[in-house]
Each structure stands twice: as C-alpha cells, then as structure tokens.
ROSE-4610 file (N, C-alpha, C; in Angstrom, 1 decimal, always signed):
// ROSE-4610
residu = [X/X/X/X/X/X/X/X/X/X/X/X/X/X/X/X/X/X/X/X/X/X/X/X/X/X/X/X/X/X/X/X/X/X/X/X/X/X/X/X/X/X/X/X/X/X/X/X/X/X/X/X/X/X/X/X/X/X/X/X/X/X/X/X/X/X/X/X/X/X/X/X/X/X/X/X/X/X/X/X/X/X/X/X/X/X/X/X/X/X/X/X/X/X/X/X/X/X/X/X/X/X/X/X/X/X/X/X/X/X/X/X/X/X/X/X/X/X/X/X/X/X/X/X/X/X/X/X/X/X/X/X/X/X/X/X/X/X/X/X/X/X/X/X/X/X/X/X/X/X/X/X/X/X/X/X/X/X/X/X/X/X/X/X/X/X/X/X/X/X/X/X/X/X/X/X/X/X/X/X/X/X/X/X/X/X/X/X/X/X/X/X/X/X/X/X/X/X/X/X/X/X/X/X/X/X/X/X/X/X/X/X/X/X/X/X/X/X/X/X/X/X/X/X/X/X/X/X/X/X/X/X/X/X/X/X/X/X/X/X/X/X/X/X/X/X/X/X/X/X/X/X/X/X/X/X/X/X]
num = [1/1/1/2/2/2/3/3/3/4/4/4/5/5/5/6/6/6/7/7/7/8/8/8/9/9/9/10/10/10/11/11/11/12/12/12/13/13/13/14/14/14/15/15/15/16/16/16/17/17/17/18/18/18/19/19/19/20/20/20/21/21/21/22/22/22/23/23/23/24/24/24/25/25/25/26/26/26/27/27/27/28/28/28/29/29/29/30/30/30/31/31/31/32/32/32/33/33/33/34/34/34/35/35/35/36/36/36/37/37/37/38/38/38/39/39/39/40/40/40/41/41/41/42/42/42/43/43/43/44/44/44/45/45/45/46/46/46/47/47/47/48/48/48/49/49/49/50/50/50/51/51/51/52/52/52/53/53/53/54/54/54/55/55/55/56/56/56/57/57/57/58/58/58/59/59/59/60/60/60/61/61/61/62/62/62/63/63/63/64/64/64/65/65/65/66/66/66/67/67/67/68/68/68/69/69/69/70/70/70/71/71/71/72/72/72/73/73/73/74/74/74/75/75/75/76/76/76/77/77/77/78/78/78/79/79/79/80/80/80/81/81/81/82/82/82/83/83/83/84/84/84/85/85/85/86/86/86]
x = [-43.9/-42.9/-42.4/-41.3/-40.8/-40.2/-40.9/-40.4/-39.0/-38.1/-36.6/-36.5/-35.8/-35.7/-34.1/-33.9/-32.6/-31.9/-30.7/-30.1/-29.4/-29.7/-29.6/-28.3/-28.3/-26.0/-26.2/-24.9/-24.5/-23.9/-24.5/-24.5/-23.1/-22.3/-21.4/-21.8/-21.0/-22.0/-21.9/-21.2/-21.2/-22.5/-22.8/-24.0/-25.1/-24.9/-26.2/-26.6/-25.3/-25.6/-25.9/-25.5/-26.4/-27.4/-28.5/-29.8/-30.5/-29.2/-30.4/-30.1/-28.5/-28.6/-27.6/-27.6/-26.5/-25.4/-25.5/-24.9/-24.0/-24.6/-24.3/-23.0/-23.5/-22.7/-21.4/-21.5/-20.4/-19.1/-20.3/-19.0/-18.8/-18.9/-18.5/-17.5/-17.8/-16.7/-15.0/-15.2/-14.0/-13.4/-13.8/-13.0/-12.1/-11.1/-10.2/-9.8/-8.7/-8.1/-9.3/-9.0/-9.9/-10.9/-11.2/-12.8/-13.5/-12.8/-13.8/-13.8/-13.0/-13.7/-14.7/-14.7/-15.8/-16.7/-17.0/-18.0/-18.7/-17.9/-18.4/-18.9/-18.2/-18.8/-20.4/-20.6/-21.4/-23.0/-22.5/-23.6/-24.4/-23.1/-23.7/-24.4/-24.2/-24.9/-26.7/-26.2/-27.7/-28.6/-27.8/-28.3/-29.4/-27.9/-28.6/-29.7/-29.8/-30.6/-32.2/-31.8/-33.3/-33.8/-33.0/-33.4/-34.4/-33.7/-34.5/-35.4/-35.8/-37.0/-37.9/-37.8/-38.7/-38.6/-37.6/-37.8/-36.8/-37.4/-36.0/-35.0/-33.8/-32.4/-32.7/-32.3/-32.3/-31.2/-31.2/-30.3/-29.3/-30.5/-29.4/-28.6/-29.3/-28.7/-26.8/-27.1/-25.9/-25.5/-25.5/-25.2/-23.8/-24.7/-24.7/-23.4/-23.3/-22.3/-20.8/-21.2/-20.4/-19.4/-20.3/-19.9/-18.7/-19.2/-18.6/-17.2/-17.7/-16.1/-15.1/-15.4/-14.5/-14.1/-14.6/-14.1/-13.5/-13.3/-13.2/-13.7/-15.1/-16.0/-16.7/-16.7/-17.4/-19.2/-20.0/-21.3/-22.1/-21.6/-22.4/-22.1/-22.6/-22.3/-22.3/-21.5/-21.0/-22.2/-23.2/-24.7/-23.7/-23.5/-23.0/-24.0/-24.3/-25.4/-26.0/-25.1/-25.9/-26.9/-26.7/-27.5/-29.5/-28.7/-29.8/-31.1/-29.9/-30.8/-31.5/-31.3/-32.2/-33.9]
y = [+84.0/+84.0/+82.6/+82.4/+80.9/+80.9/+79.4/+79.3/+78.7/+79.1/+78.4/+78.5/+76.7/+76.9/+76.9/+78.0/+78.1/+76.9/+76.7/+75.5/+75.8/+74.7/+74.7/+75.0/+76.4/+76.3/+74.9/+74.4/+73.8/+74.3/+73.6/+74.2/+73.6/+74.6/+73.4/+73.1/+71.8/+71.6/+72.7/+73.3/+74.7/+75.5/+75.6/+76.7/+75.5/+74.2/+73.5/+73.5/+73.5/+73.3/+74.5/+75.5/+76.9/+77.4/+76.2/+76.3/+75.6/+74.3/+74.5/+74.4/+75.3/+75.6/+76.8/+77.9/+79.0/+78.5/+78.3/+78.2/+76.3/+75.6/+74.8/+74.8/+75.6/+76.2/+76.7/+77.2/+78.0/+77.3/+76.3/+75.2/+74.3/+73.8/+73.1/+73.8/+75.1/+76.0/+76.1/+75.9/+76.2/+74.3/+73.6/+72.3/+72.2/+71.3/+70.9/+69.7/+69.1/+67.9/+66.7/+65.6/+64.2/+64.8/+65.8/+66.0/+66.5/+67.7/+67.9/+66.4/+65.9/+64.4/+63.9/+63.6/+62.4/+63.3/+64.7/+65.2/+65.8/+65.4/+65.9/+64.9/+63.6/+62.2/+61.9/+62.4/+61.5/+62.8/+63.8/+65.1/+64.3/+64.1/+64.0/+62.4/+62.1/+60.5/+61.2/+61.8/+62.5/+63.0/+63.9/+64.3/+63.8/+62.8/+61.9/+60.5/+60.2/+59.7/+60.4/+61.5/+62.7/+62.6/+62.7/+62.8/+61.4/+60.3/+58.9/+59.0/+59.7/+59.8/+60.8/+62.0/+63.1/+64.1/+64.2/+64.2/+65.6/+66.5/+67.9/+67.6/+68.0/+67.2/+68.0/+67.2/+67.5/+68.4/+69.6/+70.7/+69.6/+68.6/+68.1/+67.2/+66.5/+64.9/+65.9/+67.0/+67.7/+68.1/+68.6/+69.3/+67.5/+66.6/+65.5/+65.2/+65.1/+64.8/+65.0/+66.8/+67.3/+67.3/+66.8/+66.7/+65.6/+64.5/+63.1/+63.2/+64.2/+64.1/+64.8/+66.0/+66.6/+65.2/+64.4/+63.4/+62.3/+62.3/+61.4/+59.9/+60.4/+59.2/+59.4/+58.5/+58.1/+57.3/+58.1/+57.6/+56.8/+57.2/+56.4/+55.0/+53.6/+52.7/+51.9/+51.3/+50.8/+49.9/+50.1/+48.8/+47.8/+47.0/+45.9/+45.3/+45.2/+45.1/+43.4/+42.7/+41.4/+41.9/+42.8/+43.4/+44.2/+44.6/+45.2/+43.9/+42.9/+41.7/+40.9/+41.1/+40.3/+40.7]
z = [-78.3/-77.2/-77.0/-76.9/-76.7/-74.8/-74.9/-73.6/-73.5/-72.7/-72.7/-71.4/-71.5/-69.5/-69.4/-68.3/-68.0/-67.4/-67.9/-67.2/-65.8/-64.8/-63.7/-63.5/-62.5/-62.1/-61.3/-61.3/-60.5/-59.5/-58.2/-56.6/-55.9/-55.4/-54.4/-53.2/-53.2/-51.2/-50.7/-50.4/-49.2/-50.0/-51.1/-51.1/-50.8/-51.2/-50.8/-49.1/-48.6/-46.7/-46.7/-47.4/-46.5/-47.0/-47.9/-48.1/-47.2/-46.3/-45.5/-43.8/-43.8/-42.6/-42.4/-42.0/-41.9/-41.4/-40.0/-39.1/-39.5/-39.8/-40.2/-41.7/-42.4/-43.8/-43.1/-41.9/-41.0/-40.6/-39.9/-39.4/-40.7/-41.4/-42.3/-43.4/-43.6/-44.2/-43.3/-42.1/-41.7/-41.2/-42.0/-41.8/-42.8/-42.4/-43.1/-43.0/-43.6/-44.1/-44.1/-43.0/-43.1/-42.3/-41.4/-41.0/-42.4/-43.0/-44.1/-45.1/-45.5/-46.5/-45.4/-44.4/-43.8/-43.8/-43.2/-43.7/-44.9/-45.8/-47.2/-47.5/-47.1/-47.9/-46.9/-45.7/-44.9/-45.3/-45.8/-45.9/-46.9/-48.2/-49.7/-49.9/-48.8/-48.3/-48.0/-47.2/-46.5/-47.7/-48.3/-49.3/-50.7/-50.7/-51.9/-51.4/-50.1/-49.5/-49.9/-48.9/-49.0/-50.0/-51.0/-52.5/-52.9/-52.4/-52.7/-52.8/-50.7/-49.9/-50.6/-51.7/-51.9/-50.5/-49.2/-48.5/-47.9/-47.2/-47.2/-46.5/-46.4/-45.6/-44.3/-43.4/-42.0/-41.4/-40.8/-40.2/-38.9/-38.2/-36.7/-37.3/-38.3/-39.6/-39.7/-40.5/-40.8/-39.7/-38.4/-37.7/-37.0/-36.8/-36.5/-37.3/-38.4/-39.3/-39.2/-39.1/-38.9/-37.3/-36.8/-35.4/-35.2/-35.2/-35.5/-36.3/-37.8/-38.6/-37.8/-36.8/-36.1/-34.8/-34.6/-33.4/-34.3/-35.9/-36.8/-36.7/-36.7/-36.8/-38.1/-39.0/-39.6/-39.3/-39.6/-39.1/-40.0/-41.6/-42.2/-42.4/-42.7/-42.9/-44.2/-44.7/-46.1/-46.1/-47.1/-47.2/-48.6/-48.4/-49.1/-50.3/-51.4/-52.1/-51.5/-50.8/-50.0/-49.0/-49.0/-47.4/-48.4/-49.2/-50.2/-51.3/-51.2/-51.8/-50.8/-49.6/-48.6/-48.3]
C-alpha cells in the first residue's frame, strides 16, 4: 500500500475566518470596498502572526478588526525593520 499525501486545498480567508468564528465569517462576508481591504489586510496580519506564535487566532482579535475597518481604522502598525534591529 503506498502512502500518498493529499495536497492541501487552498483556503480563502472567508473559509479560514469561519474556522474560527461563524458569526465573525458573517460579518466579514458582507463588507465591501476600503472596510473589507483594511480588514483583510489587519486579519491576515493576525493570522500570519499566530502562525509565528504556534498559537490559535483569536475570535475578539478578529471581531476587533473587523470593527475598526468599519470606523476605517486601521489597527495594525507598520514595524519598520529599524524597530526589529533594536
């Protein structure tokens, strides 16, 4: 018997936010124009953070996100690689 590993589908954010939040997947589905980019850019921040950490993505972190892009705030902050060398 040969083992063969199936290659991973590739997920879009919306199926990834509703792995880890329904309601959250909900409201993020019905954004549009510059709310959805700031919250697509500030999630996949979260995301790829978590990822750093080994660590599961936070439901209020996104809840949070999404909040702010609807008041068009941007929450996450640009780390400058000077900020990283100190």
């Amino acid at each position: 018997m040969t083992n063969v590993a199936a290659a991973a589908k590739p997920m879009t954010l919306q199926e990834r936010i509703l792995q880890i939040d329904h309601i959250q997947a909900r409201r993020f589905s019905k954004l549009t124009g510059e709310a959805l980019e700031i919250a697509s850019e500030g999630i996949i921040r979260h995301l790829r953070a978590c990822a750093r950490m080994d660590v599961n993505p936070d439901a209020s972190a996104v809840r949070e996100i999404i909040d702010d892009a609807l008041n068009g705030r941007r929450v996450f902050a640009e780390v400058s690689n000077d900020l990283l060398a100190a």
